[in-house]
C-alpha positions in Angstrom: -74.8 23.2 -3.4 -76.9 24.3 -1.1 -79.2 22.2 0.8 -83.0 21.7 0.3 -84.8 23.0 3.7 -88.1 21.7 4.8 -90.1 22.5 7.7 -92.4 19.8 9.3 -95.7 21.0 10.7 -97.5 18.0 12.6 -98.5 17.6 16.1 -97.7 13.3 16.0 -93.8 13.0 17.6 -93.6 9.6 16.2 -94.2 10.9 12.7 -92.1 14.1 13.1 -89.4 12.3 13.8 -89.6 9.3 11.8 -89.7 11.7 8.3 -87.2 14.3 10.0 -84.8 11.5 10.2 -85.8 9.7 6.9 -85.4 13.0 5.2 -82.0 14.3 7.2 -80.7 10.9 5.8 -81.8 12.2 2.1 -79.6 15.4 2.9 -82.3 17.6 3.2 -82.1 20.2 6.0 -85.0 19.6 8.5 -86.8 21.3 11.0 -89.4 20.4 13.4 -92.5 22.2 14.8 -95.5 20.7 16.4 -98.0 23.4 16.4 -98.8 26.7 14.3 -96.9 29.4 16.2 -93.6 27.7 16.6 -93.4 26.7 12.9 -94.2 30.8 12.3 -91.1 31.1 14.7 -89.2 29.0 12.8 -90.2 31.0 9.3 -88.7 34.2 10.8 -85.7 33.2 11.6 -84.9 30.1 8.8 -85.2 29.7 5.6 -87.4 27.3 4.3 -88.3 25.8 0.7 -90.5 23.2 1.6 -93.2 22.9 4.0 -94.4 19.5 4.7 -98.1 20.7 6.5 -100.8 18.3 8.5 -104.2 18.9 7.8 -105.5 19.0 11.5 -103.1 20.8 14.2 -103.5 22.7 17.6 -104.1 26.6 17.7 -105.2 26.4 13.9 -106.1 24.3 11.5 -103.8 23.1 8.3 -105.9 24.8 5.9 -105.4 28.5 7.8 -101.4 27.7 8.0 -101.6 27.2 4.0 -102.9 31.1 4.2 -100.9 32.2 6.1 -97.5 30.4 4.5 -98.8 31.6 1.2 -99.7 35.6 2.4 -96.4 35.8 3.9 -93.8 33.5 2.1 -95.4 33.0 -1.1 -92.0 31.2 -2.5 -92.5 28.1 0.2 -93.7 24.9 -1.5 -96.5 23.0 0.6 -97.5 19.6 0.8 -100.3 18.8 2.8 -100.8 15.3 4.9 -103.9 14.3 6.8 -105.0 11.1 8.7 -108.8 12.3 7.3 -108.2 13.0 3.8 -111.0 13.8 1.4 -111.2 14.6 -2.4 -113.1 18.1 -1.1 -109.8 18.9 1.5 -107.3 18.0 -1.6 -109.3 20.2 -4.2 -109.3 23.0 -1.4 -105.6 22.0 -0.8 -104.6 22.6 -4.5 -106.6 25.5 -5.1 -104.8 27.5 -2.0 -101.8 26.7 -3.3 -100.1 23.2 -2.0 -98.4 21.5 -4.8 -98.9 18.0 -3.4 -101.5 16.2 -1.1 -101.0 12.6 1.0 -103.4 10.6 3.1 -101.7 8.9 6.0 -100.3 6.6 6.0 -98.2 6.9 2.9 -94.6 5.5 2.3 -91.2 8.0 2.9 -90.4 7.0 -0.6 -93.6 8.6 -1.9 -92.7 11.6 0.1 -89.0 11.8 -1.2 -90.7 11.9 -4.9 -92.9 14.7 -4.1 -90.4 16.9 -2.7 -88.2 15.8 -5.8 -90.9 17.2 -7.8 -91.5 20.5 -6.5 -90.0 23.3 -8.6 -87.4 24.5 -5.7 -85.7 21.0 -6.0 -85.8 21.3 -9.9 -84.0 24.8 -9.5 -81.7 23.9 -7.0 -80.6 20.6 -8.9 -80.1 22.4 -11.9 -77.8 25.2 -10.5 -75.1 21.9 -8.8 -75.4 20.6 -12.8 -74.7 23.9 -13.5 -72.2 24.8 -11.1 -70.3 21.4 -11.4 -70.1 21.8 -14.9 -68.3 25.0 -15.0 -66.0 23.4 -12.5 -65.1 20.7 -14.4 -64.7 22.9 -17.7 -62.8 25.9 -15.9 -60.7 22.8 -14.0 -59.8 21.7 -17.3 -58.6 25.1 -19.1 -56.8 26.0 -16.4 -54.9 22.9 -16.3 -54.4 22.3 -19.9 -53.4 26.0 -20.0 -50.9 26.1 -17.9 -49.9 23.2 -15.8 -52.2 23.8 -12.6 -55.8 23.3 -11.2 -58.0 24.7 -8.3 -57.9 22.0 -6.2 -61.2 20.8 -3.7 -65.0 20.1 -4.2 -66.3 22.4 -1.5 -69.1 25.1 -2.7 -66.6 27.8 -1.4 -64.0 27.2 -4.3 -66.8 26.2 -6.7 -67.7 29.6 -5.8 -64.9 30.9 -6.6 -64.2 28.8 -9.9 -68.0 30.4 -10.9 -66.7 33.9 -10.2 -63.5 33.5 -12.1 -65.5 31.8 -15.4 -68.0 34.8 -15.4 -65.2 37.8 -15.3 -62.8 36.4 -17.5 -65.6 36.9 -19.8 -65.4 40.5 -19.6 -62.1 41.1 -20.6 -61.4 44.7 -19.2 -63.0 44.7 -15.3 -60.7 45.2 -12.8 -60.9 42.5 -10.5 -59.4 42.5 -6.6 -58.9 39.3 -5.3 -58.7 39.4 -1.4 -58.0 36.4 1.1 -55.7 35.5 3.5 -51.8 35.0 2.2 -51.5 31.1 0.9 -55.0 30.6 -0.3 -54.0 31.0 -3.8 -54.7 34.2 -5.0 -52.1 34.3 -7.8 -53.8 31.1 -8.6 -56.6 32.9 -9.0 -55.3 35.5 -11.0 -53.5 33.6 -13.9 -56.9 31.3 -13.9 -58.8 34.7 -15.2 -56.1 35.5 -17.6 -55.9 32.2 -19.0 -60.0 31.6 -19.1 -60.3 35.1 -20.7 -59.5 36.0 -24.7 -56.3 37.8 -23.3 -55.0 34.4 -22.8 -52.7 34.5 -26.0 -51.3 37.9 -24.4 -48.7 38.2 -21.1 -49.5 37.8 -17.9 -47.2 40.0 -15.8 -47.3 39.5 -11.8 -45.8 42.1 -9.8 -44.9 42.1 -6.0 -46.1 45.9 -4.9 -44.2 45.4 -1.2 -40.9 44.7 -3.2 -40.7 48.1 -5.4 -38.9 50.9 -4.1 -40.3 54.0 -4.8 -37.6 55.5 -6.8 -38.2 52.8 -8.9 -41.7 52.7 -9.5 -41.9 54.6 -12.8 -39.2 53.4 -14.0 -40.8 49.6 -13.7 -44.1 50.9 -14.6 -43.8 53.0 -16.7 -40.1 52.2 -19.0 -38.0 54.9 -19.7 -35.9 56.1 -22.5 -32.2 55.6 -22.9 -30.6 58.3 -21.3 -33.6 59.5 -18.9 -31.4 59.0 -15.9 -28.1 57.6 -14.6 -27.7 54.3 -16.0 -30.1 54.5 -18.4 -28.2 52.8 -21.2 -30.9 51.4 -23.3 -34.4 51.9 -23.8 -36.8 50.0 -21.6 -40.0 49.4 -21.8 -42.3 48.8 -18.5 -45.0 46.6 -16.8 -48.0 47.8 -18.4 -46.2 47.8 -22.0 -45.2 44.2 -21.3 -48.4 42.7 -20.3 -50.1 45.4 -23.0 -53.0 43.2 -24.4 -53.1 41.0 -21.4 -53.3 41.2 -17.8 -51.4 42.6 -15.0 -51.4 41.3 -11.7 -50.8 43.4 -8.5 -49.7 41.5 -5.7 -50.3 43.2 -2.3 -51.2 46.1 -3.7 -52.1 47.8 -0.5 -48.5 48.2 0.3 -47.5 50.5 -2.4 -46.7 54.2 -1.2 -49.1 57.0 -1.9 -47.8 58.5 -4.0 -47.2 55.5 -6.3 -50.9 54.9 -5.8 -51.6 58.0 -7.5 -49.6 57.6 -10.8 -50.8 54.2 -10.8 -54.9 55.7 -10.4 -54.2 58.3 -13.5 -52.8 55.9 -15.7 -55.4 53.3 -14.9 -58.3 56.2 -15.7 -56.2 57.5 -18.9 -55.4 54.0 -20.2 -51.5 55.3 -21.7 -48.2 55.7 -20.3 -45.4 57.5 -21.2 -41.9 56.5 -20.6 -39.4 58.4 -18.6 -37.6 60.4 -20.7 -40.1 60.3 -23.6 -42.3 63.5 -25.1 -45.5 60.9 -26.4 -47.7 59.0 -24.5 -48.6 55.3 -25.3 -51.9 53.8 -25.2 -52.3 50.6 -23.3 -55.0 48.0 -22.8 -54.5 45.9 -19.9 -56.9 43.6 -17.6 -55.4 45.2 -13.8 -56.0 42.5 -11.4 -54.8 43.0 -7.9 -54.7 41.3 -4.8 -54.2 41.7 -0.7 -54.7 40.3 2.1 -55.3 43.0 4.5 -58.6 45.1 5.1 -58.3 47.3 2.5 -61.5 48.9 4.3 -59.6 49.7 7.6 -56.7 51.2 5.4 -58.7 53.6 3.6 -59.6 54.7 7.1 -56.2 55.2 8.1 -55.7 57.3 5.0 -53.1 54.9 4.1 -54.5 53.6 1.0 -56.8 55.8 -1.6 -60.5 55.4 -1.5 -60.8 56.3 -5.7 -57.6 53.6 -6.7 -60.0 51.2 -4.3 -63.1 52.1 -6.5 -61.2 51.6 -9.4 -59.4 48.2 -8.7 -62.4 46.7 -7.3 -64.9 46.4 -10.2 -65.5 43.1 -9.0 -64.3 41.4 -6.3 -63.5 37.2 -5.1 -62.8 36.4 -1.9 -61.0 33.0 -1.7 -61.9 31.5 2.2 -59.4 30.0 4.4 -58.6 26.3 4.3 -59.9 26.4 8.2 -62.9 27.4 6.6 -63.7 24.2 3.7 -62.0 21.2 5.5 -63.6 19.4 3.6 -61.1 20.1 0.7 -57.7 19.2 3.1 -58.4 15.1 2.7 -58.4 16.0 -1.1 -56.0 18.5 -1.4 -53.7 16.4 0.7 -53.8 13.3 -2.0 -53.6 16.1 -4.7 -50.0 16.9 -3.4 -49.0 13.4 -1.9 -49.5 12.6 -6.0 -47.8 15.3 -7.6 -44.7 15.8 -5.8 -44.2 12.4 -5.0 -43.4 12.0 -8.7 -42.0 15.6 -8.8 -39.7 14.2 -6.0 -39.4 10.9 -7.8 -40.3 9.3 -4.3 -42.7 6.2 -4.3 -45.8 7.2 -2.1 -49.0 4.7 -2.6 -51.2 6.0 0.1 -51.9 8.4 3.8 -52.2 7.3 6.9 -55.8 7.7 7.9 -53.8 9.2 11.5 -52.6 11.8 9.4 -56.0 13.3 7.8 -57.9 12.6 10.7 -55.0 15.1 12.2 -55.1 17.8 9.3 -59.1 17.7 9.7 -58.3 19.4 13.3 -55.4 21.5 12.2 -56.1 25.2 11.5 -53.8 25.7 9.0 -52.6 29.5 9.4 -50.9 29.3 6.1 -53.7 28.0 4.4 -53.2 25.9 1.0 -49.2 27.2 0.6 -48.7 25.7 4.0 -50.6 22.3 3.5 -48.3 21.6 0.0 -45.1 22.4 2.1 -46.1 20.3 5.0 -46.9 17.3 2.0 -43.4 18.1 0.6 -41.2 17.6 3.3 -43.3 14.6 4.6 -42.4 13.2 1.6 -39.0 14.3 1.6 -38.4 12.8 5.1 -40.4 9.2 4.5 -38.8 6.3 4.2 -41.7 4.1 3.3 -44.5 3.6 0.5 -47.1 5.3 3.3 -46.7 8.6 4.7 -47.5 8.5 8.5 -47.9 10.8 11.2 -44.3 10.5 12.2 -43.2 12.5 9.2 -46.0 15.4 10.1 -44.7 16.5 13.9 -42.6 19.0 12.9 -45.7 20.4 11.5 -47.2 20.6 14.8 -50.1 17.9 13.6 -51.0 15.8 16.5 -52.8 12.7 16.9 -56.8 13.3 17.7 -58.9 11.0 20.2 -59.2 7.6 19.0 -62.7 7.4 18.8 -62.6 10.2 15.9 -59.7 8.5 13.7 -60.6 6.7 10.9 -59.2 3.2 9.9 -58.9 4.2 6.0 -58.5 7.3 3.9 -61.7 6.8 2.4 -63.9 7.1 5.6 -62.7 10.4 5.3 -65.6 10.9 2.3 -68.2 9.2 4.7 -70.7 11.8 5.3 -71.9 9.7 8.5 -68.3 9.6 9.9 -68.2 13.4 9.8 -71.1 13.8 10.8 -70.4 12.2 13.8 -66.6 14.0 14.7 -68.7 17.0 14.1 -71.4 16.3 16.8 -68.1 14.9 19.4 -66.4 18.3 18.2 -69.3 20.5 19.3 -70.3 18.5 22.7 -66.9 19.0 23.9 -66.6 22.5 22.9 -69.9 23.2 25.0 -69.0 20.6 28.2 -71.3 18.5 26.9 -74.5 20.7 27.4 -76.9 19.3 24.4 -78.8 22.5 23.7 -75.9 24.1 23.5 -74.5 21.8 21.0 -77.4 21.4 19.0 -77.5 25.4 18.8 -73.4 25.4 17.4 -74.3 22.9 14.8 -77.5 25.0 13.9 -80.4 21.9 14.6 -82.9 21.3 16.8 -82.0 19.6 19.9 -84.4 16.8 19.3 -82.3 16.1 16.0 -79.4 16.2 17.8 -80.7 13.6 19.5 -81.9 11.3 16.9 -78.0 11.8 15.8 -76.6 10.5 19.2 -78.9 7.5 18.7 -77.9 7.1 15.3 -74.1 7.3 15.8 -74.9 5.5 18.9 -73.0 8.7 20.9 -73.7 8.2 24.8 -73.0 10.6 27.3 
């Protein structure tokens, strides 16, 4: 889920930053501003749900930034604080708008409760009940339907679980699924099928790169005995197999033109008709394809068909690299040390901590395909209970800088331990410049900061 943002407006540095840090450690997403015109800088540029506002500032007072806020981001959620609180400045307070009003000092615990209370927490709490409990129920149907899950707890794939739950709904949109090759778009695929009321029907997946064209209607289509050489029997095709359910379309940017345009006039016509036959059959099938190429860049290369694009691509999912949720590889990784350690009948209790910390900085080119063959022969070539980093060099995963390893596999989950290889990561990816750093993890320098003290980082 998404993370609350709040902007602090107060000209005291020892307050800023004692409730910036306070907060950061709540996970809220902080920012800092000690006067009027760079918090209005801020607003341009950040979102912002919460805007914790003193009463007396430089430039303008609190009460004139409440206008303002409210004229020009009318969705923002103030609270106001003041060292000279009055009943008259909380009445006027509450009647411009701010949802909650604190005399200093106050305690951080108070605070946390206020912000708890506004309706943008409400909202955003609800939608992570909401979104992990389609997770858990789409998990579940998938795996008791047949065999397999979407593995990882990052709000990319809970992204994509949400998408699959809300098409399958809607049993006749096309949907493309696009991603690099090895994310698990087939996965994908079979997950609509089964989640939809076409589950008791086929699913049919077809490789597109692996059809010759002389064959294409033929496999499509069916054809009747005697249609062409060696057409001994009748024969019915693809879309009459998986007629009532779905059919999926691997790499469907690599079938030829011409193909794509019998394909396009039976997907607008909804019937067939088999080689050799004189009557058309009607068909009802869920088309669900899937590429990993730019499907945009071929359409400009006239080598794929802008209309057969329009009509695949009734609704699209996009499943992100594993490079791009590492936070799903310590998971994924016990996932398949489990499963094919028994599939293996091999008797793995545990990882090396070595080995995620080393997966953590791997890119992973074949995304999720390449990860469970990378497990597999680990396990394959271990010959104790533990799998180490020895058994992961021919996968080209090398060992990281000491002081970012781990000394368990649970540290892995320790939000303050990744916090910190993230802030090493980016101050050697800038030589060590701070503002630079602070600017590739997208905070404030003077956060950035408070985060070397806290990790106690010293350059």
């Amino acid at each position: 889920m998404e993370s609350l943002s709040i902007l602090i407006l107060d000209d005291e540095k020892v307050f800023r930053d004692e409730i910036s840090e306070f907060l950061e450690n709540e996970s809220f997403t902080v920012n800092a501003a000690d006067r009027p015109s760079e918090a209005f800088k801020i607003l341009e540029k950040l979102h912002v749900d919460v805007l914790i506002l003193d009463l007396r500032l430089p430039e303008m007072d609190g009460f004139a930034v409440l206008e303002k806020v409210k004229q020009l981001y009318p969705d923002i959620e103030v609270i106001m604080i003041t060292g000279h609180g009055d009943m008259d400045a909380v009445i006027q307070a509450m009647r411009m708008g701010a949802v909650e009003f604190f005399p200093k000092p106050f305690r951080l615990l108070d605070m946390k409760a206020a912000i708890r209370r506004t309706r943008r927490f409400i909202n955003l709490a609800h939608k992570l009940s909401e979104v992990n409990k389609s997770y858990e129920l789409v998990s579940k149907d998938l795996r008791d339907n047949f065999g397999y899950e979407i593995i990882g707890t990052s709000k990319a794939i809970q992204q994509v679980m949400d998408l699959m739950r809300k098409v399958a709904q809607v049993e006749n949109t096309s949907v493309l699924i696009t991603g690099e090759s090895g994310t698990g778009k087939e996965l994908v695929a079979r997950g609509i099928h089964y989640l939809s009321t076409r589950r008791d029907s086929y699913f049919h997946a077809v490789n597109c790169s692996a059809i010759p064209e002389t064959l294409f209607e033929s496999e499509f289509f069916g054809h009747k005995k005697g249609a062409f050489t060696g057409a001994n029997e009748d024969k019915a095709g693809w879309f009459e197999v998986a007629n009532g359910g779905s059919l999926f379309l691997d790499e469907i940017v690599d079938m030829q033109p011409n193909m794509q345009s019998k394909l396009l006039r039976v997907l607008e016509d909804r019937k067939i008709r088999r080689l050799g036959a004189i009557s058309d059959i009607p068909i009802d099938v869920r088309i669900i394809a899937a590429t990993n190429q730019n499907i945009a860049d071929l359409i400009e290369m006239n080598k794929f068909r802008n209309d057969l694009y329009f009509r695949i691509n009734s609704f699209e999912i996009y499943i992100p690299p594993l490079r791009e949720r590492t936070e799903d590889i310590p998971i994924l990784l016990k996932y398949y040390t489990d499963y094919l350690s028994k599939k293996l009948n091999k008797k793995i209790s545990g990882i090396d901590s070595k080995v995620i910390s080393a997966a953590l900085n791997y890119p992973f080119p074949g995304n999720v395909r390449e990860l469970r063959n990378m497990v597999e022969r680990a396990i394959i070539l271990s010959d104790s209970d533990r799998l180490t980093l020895n058994e992961f060099t021919f996968a080209g995963l090398k060992p990281i800088d000491e002081e970012l390893e781990m000394d368990d596999v649970k540290e892995v989950f320790d939000l303050d331990e990744i916090e910190k290889r993230a802030i090493i990561k980016a101050l050697k990816s800038t030589n060590y410049v701070k503002t630079d750093a602070a600017q590739l993890l997208n905070i404030t320098r003077q956060s950035l900061d408070r985060r070397l003290e806290k990790h106690n980082i010293m350059l």
